[in-house]
KOLKOL-888428 format. One record per residue (C-alpha): chain; residue in three letters; x, y, z. Coordinates in steps of 0.05 Angstrom, whole numbers. Layout:
BEGIN
A ala X Y Z .
...
//
This chain:
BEGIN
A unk 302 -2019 599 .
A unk 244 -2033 543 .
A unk 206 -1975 515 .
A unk 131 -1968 499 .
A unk 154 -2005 428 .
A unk 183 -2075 461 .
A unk 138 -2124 456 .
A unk 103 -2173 516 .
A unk 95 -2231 473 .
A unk 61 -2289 512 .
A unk 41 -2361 495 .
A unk 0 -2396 530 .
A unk 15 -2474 522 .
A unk -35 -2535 524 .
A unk -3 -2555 582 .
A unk -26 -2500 628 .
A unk 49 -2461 632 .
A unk 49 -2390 607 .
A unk 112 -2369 584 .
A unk 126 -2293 567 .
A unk 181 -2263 544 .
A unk 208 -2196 524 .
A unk 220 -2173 440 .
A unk 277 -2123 445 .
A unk 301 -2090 377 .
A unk 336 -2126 329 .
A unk 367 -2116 276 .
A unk 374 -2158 207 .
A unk 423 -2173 163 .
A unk 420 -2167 86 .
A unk 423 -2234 66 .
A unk 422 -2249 -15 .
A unk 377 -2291 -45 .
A unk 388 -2355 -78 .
A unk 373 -2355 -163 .
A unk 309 -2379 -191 .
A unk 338 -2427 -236 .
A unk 391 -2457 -193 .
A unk 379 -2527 -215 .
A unk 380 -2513 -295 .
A unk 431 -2505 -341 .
A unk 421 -2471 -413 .
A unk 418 -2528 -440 .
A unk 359 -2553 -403 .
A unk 290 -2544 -454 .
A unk 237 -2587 -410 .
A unk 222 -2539 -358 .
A unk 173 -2540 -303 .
A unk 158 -2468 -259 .
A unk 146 -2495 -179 .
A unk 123 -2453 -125 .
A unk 149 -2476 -52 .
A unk 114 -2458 11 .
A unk 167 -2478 73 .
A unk 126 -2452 127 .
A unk 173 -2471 182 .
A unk 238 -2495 193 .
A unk 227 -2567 190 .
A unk 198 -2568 116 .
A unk 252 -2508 103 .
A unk 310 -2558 123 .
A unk 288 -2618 93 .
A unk 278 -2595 26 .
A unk 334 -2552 30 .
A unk 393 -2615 50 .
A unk 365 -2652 6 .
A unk 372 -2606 -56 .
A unk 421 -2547 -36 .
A unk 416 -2535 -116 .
A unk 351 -2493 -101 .
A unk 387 -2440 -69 .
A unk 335 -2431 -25 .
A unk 373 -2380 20 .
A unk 317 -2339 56 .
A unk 300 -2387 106 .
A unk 233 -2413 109 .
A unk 181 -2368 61 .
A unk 147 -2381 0 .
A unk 199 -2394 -62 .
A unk 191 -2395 -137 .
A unk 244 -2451 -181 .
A unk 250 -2467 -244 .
A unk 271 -2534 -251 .
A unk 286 -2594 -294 .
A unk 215 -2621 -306 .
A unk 235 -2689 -291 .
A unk 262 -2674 -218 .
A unk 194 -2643 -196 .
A unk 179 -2722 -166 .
A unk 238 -2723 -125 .
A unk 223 -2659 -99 .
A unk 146 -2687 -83 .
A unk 172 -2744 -43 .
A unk 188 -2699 11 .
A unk 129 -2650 4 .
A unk 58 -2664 1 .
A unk 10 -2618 -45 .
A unk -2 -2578 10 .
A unk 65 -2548 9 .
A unk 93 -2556 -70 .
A unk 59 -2533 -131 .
A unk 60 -2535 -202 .
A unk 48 -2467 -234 .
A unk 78 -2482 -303 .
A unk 85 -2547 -325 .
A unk 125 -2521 -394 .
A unk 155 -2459 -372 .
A unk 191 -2422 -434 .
A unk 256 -2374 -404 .
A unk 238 -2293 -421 .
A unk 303 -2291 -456 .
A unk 269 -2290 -528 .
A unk 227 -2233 -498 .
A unk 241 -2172 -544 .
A unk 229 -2116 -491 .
A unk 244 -2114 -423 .
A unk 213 -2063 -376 .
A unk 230 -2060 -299 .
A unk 210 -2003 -248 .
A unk 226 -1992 -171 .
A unk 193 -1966 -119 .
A unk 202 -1949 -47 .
A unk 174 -1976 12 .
A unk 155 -1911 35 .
A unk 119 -1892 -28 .
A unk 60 -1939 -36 .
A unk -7 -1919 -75 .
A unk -45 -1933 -14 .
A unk -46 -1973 64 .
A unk -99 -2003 101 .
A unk -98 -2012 178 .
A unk -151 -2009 228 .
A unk -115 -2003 286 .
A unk -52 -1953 265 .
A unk -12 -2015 250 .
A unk 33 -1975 195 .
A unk 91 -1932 208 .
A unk 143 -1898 167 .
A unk 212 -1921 188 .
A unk 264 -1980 174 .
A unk 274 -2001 240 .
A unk 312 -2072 239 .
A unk 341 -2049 183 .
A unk 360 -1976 182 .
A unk 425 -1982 178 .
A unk 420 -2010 108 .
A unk 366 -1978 80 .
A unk 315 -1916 78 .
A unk 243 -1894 58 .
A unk 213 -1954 88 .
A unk 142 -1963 115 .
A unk 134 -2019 166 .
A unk 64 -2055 171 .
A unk 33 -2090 228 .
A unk 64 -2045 278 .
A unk 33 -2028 347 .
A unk 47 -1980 407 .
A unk 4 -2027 451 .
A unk 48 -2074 485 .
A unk -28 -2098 516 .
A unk -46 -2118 441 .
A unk 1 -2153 405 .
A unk -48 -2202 352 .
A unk -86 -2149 325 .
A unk -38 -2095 289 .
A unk -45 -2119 215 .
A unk -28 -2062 160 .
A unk -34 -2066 83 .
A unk 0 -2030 31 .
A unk 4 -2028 -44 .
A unk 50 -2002 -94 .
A unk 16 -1990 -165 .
A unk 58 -1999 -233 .
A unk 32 -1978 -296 .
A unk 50 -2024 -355 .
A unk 78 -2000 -422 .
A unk 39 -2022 -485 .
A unk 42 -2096 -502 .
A unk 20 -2137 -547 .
A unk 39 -2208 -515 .
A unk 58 -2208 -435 .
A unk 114 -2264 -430 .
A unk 135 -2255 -357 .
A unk 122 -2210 -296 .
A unk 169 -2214 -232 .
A unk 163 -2184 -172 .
A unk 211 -2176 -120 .
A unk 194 -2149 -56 .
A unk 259 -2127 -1 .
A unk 242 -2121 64 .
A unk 252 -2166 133 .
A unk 203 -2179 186 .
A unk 229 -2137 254 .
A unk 191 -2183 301 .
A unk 236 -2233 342 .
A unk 172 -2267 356 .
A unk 140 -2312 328 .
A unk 190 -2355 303 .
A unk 154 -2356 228 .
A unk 133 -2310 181 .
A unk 68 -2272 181 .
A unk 76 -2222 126 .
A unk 49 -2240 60 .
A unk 42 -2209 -22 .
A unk -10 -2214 -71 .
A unk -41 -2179 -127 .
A unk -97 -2145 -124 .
A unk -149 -2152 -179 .
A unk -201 -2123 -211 .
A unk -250 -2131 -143 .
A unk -194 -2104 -95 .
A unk -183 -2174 -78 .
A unk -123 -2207 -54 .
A unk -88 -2270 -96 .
A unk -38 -2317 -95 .
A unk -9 -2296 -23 .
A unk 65 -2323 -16 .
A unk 98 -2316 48 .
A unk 158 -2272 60 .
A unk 219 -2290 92 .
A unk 234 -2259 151 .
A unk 305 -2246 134 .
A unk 326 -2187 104 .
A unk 322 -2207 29 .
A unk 301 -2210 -35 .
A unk 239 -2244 -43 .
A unk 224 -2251 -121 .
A unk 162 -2291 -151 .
A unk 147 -2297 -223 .
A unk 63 -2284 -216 .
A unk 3 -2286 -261 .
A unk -12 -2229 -307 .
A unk -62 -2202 -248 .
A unk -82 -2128 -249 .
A unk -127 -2078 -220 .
A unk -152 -2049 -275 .
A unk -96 -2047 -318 .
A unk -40 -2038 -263 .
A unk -2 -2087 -232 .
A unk -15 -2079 -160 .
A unk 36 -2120 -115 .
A unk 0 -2121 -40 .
A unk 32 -2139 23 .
A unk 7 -2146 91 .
A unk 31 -2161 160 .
A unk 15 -2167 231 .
A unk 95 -2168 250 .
A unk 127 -2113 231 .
A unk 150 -2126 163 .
A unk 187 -2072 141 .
A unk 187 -2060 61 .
A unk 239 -2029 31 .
A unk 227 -2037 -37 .
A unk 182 -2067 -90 .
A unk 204 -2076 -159 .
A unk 177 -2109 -218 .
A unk 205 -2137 -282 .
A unk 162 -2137 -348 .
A unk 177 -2177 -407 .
A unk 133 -2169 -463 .
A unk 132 -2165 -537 .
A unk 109 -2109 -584 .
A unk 99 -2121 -654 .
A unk 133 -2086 -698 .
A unk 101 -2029 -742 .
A unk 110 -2054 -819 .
A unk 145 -2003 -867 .
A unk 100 -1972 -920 .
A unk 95 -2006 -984 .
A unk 114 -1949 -1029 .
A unk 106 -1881 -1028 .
A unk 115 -1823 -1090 .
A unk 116 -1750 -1093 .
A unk 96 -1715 -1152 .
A unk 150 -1670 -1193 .
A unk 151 -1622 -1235 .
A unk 74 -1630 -1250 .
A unk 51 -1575 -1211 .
A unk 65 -1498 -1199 .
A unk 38 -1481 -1134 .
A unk 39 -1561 -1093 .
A unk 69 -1623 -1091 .
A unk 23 -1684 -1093 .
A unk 54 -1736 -1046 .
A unk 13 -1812 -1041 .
A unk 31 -1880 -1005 .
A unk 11 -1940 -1000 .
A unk 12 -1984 -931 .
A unk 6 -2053 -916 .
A unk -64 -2070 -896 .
A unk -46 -2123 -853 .
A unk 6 -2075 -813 .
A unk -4 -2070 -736 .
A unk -11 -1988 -742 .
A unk -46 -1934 -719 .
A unk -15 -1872 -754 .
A unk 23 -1852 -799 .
A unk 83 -1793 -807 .
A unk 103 -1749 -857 .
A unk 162 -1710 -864 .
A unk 202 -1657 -921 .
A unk 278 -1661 -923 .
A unk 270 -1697 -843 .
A unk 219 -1639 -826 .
A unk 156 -1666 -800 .
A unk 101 -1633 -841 .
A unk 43 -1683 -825 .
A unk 11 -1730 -778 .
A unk -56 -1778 -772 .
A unk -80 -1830 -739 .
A unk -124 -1848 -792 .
A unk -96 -1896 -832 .
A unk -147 -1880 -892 .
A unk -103 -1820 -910 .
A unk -64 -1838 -961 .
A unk -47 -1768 -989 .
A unk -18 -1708 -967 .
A unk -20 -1627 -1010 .
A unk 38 -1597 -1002 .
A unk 28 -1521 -1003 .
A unk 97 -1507 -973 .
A unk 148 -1533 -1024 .
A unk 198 -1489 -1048 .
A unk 211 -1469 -1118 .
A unk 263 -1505 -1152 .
A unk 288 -1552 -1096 .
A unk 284 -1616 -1112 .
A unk 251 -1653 -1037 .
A unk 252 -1705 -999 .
A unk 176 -1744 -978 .
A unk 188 -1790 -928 .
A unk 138 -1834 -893 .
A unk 142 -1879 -833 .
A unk 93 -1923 -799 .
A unk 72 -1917 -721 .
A unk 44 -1961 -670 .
A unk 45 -1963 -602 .
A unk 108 -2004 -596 .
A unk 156 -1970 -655 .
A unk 155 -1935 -712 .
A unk 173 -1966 -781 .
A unk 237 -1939 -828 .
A unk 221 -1892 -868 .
A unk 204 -1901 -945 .
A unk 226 -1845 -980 .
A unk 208 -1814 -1050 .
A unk 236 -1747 -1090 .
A unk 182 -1689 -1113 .
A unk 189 -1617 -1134 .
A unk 139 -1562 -1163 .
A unk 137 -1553 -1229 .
A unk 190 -1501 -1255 .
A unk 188 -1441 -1299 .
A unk 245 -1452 -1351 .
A unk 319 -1434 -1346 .
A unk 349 -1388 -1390 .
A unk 355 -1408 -1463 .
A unk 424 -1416 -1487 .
A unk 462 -1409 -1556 .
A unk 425 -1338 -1573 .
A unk 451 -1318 -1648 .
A unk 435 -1268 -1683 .
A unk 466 -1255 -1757 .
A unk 524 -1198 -1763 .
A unk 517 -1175 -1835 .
A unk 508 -1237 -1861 .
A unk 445 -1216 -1906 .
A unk 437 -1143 -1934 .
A unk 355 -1150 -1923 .
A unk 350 -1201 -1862 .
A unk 368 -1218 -1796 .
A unk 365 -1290 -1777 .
A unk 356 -1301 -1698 .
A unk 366 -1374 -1677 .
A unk 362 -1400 -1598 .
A unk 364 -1483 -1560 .
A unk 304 -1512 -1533 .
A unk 301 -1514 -1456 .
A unk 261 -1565 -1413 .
A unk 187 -1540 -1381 .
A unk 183 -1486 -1442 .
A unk 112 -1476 -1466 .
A unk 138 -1421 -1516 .
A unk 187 -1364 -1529 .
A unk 181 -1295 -1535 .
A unk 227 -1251 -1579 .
A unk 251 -1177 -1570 .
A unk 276 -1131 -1607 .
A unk 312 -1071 -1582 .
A unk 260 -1091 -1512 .
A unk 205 -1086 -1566 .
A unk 157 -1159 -1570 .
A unk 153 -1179 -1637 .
A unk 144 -1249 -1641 .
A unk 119 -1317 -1604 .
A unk 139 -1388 -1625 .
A unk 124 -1455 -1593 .
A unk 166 -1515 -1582 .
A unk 140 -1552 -1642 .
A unk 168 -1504 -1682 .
A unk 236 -1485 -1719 .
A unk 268 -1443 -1667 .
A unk 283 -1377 -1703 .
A unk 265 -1312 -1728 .
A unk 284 -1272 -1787 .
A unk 277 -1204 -1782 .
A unk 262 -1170 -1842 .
A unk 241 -1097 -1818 .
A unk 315 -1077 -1810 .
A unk 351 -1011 -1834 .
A unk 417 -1025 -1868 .
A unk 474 -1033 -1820 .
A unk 429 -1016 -1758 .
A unk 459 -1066 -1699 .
A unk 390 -1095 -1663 .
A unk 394 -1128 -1596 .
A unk 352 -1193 -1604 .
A unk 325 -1225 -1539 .
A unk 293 -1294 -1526 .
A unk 243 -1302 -1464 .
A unk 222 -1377 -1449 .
A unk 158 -1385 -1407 .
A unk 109 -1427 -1377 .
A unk 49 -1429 -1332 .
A unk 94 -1423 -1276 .
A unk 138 -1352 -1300 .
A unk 184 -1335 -1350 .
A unk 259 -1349 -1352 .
A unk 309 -1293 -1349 .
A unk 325 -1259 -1419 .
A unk 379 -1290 -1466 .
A unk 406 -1231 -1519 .
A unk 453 -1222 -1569 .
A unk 461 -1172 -1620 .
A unk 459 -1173 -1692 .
A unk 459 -1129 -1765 .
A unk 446 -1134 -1831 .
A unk 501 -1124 -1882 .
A unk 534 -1065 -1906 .
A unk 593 -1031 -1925 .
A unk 646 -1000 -1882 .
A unk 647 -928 -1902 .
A unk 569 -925 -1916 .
A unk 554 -869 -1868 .
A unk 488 -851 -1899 .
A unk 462 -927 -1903 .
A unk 447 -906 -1983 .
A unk 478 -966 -2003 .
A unk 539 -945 -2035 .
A unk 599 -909 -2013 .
A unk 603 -839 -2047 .
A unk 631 -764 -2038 .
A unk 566 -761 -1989 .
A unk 591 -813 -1941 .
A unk 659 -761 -1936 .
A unk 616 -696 -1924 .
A unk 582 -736 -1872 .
A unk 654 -761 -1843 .
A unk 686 -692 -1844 .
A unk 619 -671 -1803 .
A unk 630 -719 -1754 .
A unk 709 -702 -1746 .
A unk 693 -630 -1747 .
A unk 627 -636 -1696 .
A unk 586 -599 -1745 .
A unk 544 -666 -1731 .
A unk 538 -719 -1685 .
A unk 541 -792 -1702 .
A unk 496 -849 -1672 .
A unk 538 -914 -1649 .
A unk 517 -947 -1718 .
A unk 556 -878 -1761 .
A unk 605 -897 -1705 .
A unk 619 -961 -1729 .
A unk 611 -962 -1813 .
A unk 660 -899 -1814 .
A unk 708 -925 -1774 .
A unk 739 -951 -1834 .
A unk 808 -968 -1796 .
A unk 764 -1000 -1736 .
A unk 808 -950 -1685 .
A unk 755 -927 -1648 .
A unk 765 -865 -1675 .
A unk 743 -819 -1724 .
A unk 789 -777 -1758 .
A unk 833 -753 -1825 .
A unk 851 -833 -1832 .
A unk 779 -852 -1844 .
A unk 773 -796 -1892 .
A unk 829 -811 -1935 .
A unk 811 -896 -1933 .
A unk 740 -872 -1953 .
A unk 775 -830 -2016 .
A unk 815 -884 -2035 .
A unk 749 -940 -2035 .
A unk 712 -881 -2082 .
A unk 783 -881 -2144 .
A unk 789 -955 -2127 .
//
């Protein structure tokens, strides 16, 4: 029993006889396909890139006893080899031009290609068919047992109409940047689900820029890898594999394999960040190498990415954003289309207001009419201020001595003495220390000598009749117990007969 999709196929020979015969369903085996450089070893340099087109089984066997090296296993179809350059005449005494040509006559191997780019995609997922007749349909049929998403082309329900059912379709790849193309492969999977004719009908080519085919090569009718290294052919800009068919080739896939080259964005030459020059920004520069293959450049804060341009006349970048006293990171890298360079990295920081200023000393009793204040230098200082008791009373700069002598003191008084750096960008935290003049322990009145007075103003204190300040505290304190009392008086007595 034959359904509406068997096929009358009938031939109608010179000698008068027609012959007809029926095209069940068949069904095709994956069969793999043979290596493009069968006949070459690495060591092989002088290289030649052939293209075969064994139309039928007679040129198919011949060239294929005589040099079972070529791995041609897909029967008779169009074949790409790369062979020894020197074997391409034995190969040419058993094919005419008709059927062998030279496409490279020094073809270079892609292995020294830096990038490599392949993409897939299914039969059933083409960018667009042709057919004027409905000669495309959606289905794997010889081969659905080992496959899916397929679209078959050159298919017809007419069993009245068997030469005219040809379908196109095309499967569009987009090509990542490049500078230099090196190679481009295509490999189309499929088989042709006709029994009859005994030869292949099904073709691919690239379309170009006119929607034109190219460089047909035939398609085995096997179920197989067909794979042809082509010429950099697009349709503006995309690679556009084509195939077409007026028996039933059935695509299951299209892949191609780029390899390219991309040159290398060049590192910046230098790059510096200003550091403590500033209060509010840090200044950052660069230089890059004018004859880089760029187009932008990156900037980034402690691996933050803080700024970005394609114009490579930037050479400077504000930074509003830095943080007071961290010491950062600028790095800046290079960008093309292909990579991005390493980065080239510099240190900056704002400007600082000064630490603290260490050392602080103030004179305990050394002098009866002074009070010497002395005080380190610290880094970033533009000048000091000094307090007294929180009061301002003087400002020094770093050229300077650094110190003060008090001279408007009260006899035994203890002053807290305070040094302030600053600088346009603030002032540093307070450094203190406290300090007297001299005088006499037992001098409660601060008269200068140590009399029957000081002990009225002792017993006072012991007694509460009065109340002492901190300094009366300390001078009549004669035993340093942190106490007054009847001890004090009597050491006081004995300083007055001594």
């Amino acid at each position: 029993m034959y359904t509406t999709k068997n096929i009358i196929a009938c031939f109608l020979f010179s000698i008068g006889i027609l012959i007809c015969s029926f095209n069940n369903s068949i069904e095709r085996e994956y069969v793999s396909a043979g290596k493009l450089d069968g006949m070459t070893s690495l060591e092989d340099n002088d290289l030649s890139l052939i293209q075969l087109n064994l139309k039928n089984d007679s040129l198919y066997n011949i060239i294929n006893e005589n040099f079972p090296n070529l791995e041609l296993f897909n029967g008779p179809a169009s074949y790409h080899r790369i062979i020894p350059s020197d074997s391409y005449t034995q190969i040419e005494e058993f094919l005419s031009s008709n059927y062998l040509f030279i496409l490279d006559h020094n073809y270079q191997r892609p292995s020294d290609s830096r990038l490599y780019w392949t993409e897939t995609r299914q039969g059933s997922n083409p960018t667009g068919t042709w057919t004027e007749d409905e000669g495309i349909e959606y289905t794997c049929a010889c081969i659905e047992n080992q496959a899916s998403d397929c679209i078959k082309l050159g298919y017809d329900e007419s069993w009245y109409n068997p030469f005219d059912y040809w379908g196109d379709a095309w499967w569009g790849f987009a090509l990542p940047y490049y500078d230099y193309i090196q190679e481009i492969r295509v490999t189309v999977r499929g088989a042709q689900c006709d029994a009859l004719p005994l030869w292949s009908e099904s073709y691919m080519g690239l379309k170009d820029d006119n929607e034109v085919w190219s460089y047909d090569y035939e398609l085995s009718m096997d179920y197989a890898d067909n794979t042809f290294i082509v010429p950099f052919t697009f349709n503006n800009g995309v690679l556009m594999p084509t195939i077409g068919s007026d028996d039933n080739y059935v695509v299951d896939f299209v892949r191609y394999d780029f390899f390219y080259s991309c040159i290398d964005s060049q590192d910046a030459i230098s790059v510096s960040a200003s550091s403590q020059e500033d209060c509010s920004v840090v200044e950052v520069n660069w230089e890059l190498d004018p004859e880089s293959i760029s187009n932008g450049v990156r900037l980034y804060r402690d691996s933050n990415l803080i700024f970005e341009s394609n114009d490579l006349n930037e050479i400077s970048f504000i930074d509003y954003s830095a943080e007071d006293e961290t010491q950062h990171e600028y790095c800046i890298e290079t960008l093309n289309n292909c990579s991005s360079s390493d980065w080239v990295c510099s240190q900056g920081s704002l400007k600082s207001k000064p630490e603290s200023v260490s050392n602080v000393s103030a004179q305990d009793g050394d002098q009866l009419d002074q009070i010497l204040i002395t005080w380190d230098s610290v880094d970033q200082a533009e000048g000091y201020r000094v307090y007294r008791d929180e009061a301002w009373m003087t400002l020094l700069y770093p050229h300077q001595n650094l110190e003060y002598i008090d001279t408007f003191i009260e006899p035994g008084l203890i002053y807290d003495y305070c040094i302030e750096a600053y600088n346009e960008c603030g002032d540093s935290s307070l450094a203190c220390d406290s300090g007297f003049s001299s005088a006499y322990l037992g001098d409660g009145n601060f008269d200068g000598s140590i009399d029957v007075l000081d002990v009225v103003t002792l017993v006072n204190f012991i007694l509460s009749i009065e109340v002492p300040s901190e300094d009366q505290l300390f001078w009549l304190d004669i035993n340093q117990d942190n106490n007054l009392n009847v001890q004090d008086v009597v050491l006081i007595v004995n300083i007055i007969l001594a």
